[in-house]
C-alpha positions as MATLAB code, in Angstrom:
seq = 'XXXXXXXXXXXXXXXXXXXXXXXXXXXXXXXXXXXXXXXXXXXXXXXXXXXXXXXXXXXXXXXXXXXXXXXXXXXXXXXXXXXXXXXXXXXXXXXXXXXXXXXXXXXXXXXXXXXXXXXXXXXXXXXXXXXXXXXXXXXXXXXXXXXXXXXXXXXXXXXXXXXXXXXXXXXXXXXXXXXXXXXXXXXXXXXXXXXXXXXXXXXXXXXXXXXXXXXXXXXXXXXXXXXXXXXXXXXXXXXXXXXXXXXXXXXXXXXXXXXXXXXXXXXXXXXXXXXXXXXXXXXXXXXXXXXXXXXXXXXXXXXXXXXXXXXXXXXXXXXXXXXXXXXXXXXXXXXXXXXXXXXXX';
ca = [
     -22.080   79.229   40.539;
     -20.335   76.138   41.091;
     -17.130   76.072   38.651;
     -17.414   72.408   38.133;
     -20.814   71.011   38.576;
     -23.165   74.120   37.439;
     -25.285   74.265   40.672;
     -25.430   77.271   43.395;
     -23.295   77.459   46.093;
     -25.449   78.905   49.614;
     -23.917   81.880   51.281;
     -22.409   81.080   54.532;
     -25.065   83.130   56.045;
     -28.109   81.120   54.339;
     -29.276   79.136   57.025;
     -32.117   77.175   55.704;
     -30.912   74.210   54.054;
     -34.110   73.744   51.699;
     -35.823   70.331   50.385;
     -34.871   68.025   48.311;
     -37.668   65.698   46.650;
     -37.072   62.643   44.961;
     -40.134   62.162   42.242;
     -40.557   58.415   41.269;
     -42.701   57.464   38.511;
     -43.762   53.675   36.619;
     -43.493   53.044   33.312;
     -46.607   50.753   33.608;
     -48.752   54.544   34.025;
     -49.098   56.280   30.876;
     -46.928   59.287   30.857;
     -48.526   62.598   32.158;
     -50.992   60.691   34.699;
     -49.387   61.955   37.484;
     -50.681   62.576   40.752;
     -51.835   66.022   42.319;
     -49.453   66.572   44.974;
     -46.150   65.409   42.433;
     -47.959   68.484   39.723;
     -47.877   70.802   42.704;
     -44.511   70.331   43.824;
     -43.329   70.477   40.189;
     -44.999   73.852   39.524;
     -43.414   75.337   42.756;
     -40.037   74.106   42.852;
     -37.012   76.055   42.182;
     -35.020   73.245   39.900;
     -36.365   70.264   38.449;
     -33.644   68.014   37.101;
     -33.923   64.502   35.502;
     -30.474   62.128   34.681;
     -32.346   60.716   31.772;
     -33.137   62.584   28.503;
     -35.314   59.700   27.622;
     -37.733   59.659   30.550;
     -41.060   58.953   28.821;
     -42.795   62.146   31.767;
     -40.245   64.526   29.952;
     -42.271   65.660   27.542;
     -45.642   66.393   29.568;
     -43.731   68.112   32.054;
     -42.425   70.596   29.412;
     -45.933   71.033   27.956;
     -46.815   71.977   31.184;
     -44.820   74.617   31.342;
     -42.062   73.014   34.092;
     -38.337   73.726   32.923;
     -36.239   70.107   33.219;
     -32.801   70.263   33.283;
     -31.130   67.052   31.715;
     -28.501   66.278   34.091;
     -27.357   64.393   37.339;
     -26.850   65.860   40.238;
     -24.678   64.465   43.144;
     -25.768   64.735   46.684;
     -23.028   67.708   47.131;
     -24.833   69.673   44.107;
     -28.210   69.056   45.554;
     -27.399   70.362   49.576;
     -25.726   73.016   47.328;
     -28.825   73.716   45.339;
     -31.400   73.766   48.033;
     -29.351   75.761   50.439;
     -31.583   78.975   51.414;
     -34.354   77.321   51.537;
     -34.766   76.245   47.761;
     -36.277   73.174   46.275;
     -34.739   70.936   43.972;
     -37.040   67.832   42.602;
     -35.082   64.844   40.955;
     -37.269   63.121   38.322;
     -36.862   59.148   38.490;
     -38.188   56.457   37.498;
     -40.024   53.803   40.198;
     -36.691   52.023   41.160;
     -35.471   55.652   42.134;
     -31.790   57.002   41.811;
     -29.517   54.249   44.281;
     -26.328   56.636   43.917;
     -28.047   59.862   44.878;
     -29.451   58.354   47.488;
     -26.502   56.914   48.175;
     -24.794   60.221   48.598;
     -27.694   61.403   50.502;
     -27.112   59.285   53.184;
     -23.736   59.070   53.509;
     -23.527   62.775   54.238;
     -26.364   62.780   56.677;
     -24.545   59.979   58.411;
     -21.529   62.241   58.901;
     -22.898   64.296   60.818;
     -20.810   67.132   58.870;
     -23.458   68.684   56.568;
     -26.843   70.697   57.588;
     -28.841   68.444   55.527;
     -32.184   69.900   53.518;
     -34.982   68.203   53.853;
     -35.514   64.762   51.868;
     -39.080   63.901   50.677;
     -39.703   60.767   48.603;
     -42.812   61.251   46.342;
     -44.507   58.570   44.269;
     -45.933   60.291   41.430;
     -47.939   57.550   39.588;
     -48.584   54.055   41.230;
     -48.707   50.541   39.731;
     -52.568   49.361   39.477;
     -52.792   45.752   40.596;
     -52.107   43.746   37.751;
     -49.814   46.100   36.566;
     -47.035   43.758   36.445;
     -49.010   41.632   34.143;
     -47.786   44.414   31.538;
     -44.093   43.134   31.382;
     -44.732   39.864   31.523;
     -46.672   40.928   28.056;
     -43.581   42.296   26.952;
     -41.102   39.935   27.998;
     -43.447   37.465   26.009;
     -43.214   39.362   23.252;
     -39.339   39.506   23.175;
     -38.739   36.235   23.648;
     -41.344   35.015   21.285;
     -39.087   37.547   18.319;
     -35.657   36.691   20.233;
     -35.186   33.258   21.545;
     -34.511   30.144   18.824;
     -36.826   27.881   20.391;
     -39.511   30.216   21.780;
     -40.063   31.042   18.476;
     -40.922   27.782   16.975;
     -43.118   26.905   19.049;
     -47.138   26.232   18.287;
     -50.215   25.414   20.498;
     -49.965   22.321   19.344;
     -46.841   21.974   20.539;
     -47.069   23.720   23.451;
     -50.088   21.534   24.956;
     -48.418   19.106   26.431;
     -46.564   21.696   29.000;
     -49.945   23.403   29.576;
     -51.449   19.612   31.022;
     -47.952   19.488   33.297;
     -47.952   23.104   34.652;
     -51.382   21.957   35.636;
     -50.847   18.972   37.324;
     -48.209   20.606   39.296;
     -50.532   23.724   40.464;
     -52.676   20.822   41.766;
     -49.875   19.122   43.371;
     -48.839   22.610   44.970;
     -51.883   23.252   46.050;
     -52.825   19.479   47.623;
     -49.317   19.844   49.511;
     -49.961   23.025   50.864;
     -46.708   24.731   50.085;
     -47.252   28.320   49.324;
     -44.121   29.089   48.062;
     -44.160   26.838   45.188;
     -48.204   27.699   44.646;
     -46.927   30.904   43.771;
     -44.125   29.474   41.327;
     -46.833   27.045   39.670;
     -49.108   29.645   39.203;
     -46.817   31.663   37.153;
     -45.967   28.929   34.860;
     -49.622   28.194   34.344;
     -49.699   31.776   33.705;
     -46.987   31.569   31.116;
     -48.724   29.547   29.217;
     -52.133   32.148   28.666;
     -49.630   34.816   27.622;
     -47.324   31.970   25.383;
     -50.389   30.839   23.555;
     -51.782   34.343   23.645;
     -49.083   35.384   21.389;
     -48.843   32.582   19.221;
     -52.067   33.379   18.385;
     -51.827   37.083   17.977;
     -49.190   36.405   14.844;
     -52.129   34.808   13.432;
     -49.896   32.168   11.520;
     -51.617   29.139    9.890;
     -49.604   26.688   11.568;
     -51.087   23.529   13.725;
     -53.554   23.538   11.021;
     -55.480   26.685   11.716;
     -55.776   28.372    8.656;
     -58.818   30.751    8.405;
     -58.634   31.261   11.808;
     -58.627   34.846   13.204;
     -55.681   36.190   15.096;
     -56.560   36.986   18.725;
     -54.259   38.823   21.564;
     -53.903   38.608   25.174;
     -56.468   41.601   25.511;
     -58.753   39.691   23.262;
     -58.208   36.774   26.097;
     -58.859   39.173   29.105;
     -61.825   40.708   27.351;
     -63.521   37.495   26.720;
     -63.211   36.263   30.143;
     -64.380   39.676   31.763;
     -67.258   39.323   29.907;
     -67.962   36.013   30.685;
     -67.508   36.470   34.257;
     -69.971   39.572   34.274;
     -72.640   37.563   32.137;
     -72.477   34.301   34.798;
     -72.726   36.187   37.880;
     -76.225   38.549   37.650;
     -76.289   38.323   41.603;
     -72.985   40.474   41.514;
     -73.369   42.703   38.606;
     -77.090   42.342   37.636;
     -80.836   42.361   39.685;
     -81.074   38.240   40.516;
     -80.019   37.262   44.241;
     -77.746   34.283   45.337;
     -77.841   33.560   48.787;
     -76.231   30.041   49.074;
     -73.532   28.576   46.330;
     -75.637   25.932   45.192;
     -77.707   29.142   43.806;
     -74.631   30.510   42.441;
     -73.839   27.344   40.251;
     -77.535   26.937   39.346;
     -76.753   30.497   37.687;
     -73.954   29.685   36.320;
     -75.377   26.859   34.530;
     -77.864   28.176   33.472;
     -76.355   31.528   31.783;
     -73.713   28.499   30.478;
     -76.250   26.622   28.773;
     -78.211   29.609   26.864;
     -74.417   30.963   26.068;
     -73.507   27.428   25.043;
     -77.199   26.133   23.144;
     -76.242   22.920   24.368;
     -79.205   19.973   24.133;
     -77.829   17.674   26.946;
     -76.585   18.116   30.016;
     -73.015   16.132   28.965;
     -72.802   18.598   26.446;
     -69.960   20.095   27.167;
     -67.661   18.040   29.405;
     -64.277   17.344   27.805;
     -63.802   13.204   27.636;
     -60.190   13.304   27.466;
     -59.738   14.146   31.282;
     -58.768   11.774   33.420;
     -61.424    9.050   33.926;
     -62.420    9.176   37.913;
     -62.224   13.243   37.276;
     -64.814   12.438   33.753;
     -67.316   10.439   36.202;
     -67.440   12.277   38.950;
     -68.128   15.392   36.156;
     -70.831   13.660   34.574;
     -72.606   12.743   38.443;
     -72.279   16.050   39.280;
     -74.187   17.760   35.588;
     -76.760   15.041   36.049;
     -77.369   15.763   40.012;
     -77.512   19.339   39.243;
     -80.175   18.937   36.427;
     -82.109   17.072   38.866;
     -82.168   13.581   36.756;
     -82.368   10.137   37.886;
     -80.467    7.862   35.835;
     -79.655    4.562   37.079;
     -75.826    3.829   36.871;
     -75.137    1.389   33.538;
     -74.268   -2.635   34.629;
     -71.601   -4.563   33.424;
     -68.447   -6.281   34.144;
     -65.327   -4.981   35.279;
     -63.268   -2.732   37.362;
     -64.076    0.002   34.984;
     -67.769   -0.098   36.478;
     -66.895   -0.447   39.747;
     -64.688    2.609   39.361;
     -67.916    4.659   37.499;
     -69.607    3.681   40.963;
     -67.312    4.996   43.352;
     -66.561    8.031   41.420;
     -70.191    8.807   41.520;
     -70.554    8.432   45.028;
     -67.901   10.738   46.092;
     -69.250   13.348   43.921;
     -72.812   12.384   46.029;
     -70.644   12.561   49.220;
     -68.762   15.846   48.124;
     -65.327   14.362   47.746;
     -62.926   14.817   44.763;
     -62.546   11.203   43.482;
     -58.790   12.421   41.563;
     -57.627   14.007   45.118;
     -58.522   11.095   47.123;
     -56.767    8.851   45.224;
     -53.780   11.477   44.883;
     -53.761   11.319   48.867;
     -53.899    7.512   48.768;
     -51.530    7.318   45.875;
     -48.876    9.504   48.360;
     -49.243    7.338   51.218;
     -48.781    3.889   49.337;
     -45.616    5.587   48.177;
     -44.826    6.723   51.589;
     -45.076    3.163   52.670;
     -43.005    2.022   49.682;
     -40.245    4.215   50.479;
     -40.552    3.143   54.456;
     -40.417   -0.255   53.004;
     -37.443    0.147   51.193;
     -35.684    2.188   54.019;
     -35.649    5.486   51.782;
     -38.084    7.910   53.728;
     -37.356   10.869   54.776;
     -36.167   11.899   57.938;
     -37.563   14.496   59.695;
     -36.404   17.756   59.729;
     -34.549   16.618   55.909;
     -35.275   18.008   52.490;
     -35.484   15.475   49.800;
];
């Protein structure tokens, strides 16, 4: 034995230098749910050792009968361990063990040592979505940590949601994938934000009697939703073009919805070419004819163009986004403040 560290020391005359597996795991995988190939090598290897007496696989890998030493190793203890053609597995968790592997290579780079085979072995994988799990939590601290998180209601949150979502437009109308990506978790903030707000189930913004609800509650409802609307995916009916997809999707909307009208439905505080255009394209769908109202005024003018670039296919809001960038383009030429090529802002 080792006088200092514990481990074996190899014979001279050993010649195999043995295997040394590093076993990552993620905390986002329930404990125990570990793959085949990570329970084989744990059965069969000579050593098991884990750094952290805490490591939520600890206890299933005990009640399987595997013997974990608490303790960490350095990559001298480890070539010492495996030497004669042992195995030593190091339990760790998905962002590995940087100074072992440190060590590790440093000693295989000089050249000095017989090194023992090195084997990195997920043992449980992150789902997709699985990162969607700490954001939960993060929420959750922040919401019981931080002075102004805290505070906050829907009420008074609803403001950011309408910004967050004018800039995922803007992202996505400028084409910059980088910030689409940025947008999209702020827009996503604000699900989870509200999500917990409402979990507390606090009588504040003037919601008392209303029942608390969590993020899984959120998730549930929309998987649900999502199955119900599209039969051609998950039920017997057939969509072959998507004008038959949205004729479904209306349709399962209104029996969900029990709506009498057609308008029913359509939120009047959007913006006003985006409200138009909404209400052209419910009464197109429903296969009505109803003959634009006349009056005075720019504001019917506007009710006419908005309806015919809903007839034509166009989004009335982007267009006149697009516009809207140019005229300020030409402003800013105008001025002598445009950019020059090649130049951030």
């Amino acid at each position: 034995m080792n006088a200092t560290s514990g481990f074996e020391t190899a014979p001279e005359t050993e010649t195999d230098p043995g295997r040394v597996v590093l076993l990552t795991t993620s905390h986002r995988v329930a404990p125990g749910l570990l793959s085949w190939p990570a329970w084989q090598v744990l059965h069969t290897a000579d050593r098991v050792l884990c750094a952290d007496g805490t490591h939520p696989q600890l206890p299933y890998l005990r009640d399987a009968g595997i013997t974990v030493e608490e303790t960490s190793p350095t990559a001298e203890d480890l070539i010492g361990t495996c030497a004669g053609g042992r195995t030593a597995v190091v339990v760790t968790t998905g962002e590995g063990d940087p100074a072992l592997t440190d060590g590790l290579s440093r000693l295989a780079g000089s050249g000095r040592v017989r090194m023992p085979d090195l084997e990195l072995l997920p043992a449980s994988y992150d789902l997709p979505g699985a990162r969607l799990l700490d954001l939960v939590q993060v929420m959750d601290r922040i919401r019981l940590e931080c002075p102004w998180s805290s505070r906050q209601t829907h009420k008074g949150l609803a403001k950011y949601g309408l910004e967050e979502a004018y800039e995922l437009v803007e992202a996505i109308e400028e084409g910059d994938r980088d910030e689409l990506r940025e947008e999209l978790g702020d827009v996503l903030l604000q699900v989870v934000f509200h999500a917990r707000i409402a979990e507390e189930g606090s009588e504040e913004d003037g919601e008392e009697g209303t029942a608390p609800f969590s993020i899984d509650d959120v998730a549930a409802g929309i998987v649900t939703k999502l199955i119900h609307r599209h039969p051609h995916v998950f039920g017997d009916e057939t969509a072959s073009t998507p004008e038959d997809v949205k004729e479904h999707w209306l349709r399962t909307k209104a029996v969900e919805k029990q709506r009498e009208s057609v308008t029913d439905g359509v939120p009047l505080g959007q913006p006003g070419l985006a409200l138009a255009a909404k209400l052209a394209s419910r009464v197109h769908t429903a296969g009505l004819h109803v003959p634009l109202p006349q009056g005075e005024g720019i504001g019917y003018e506007l009710l006419e163009m908005a309806v015919r670039a809903e007839r034509e296919g166009v989004d009335p809001e982007a267009a006149l986004r697009a516009a809207a960038r140019a005229y300020r383009d030409a402003v800013r030429v105008k001025e002598g403040t445009a950019e020059v090529a090649g130049e951030g802002r």
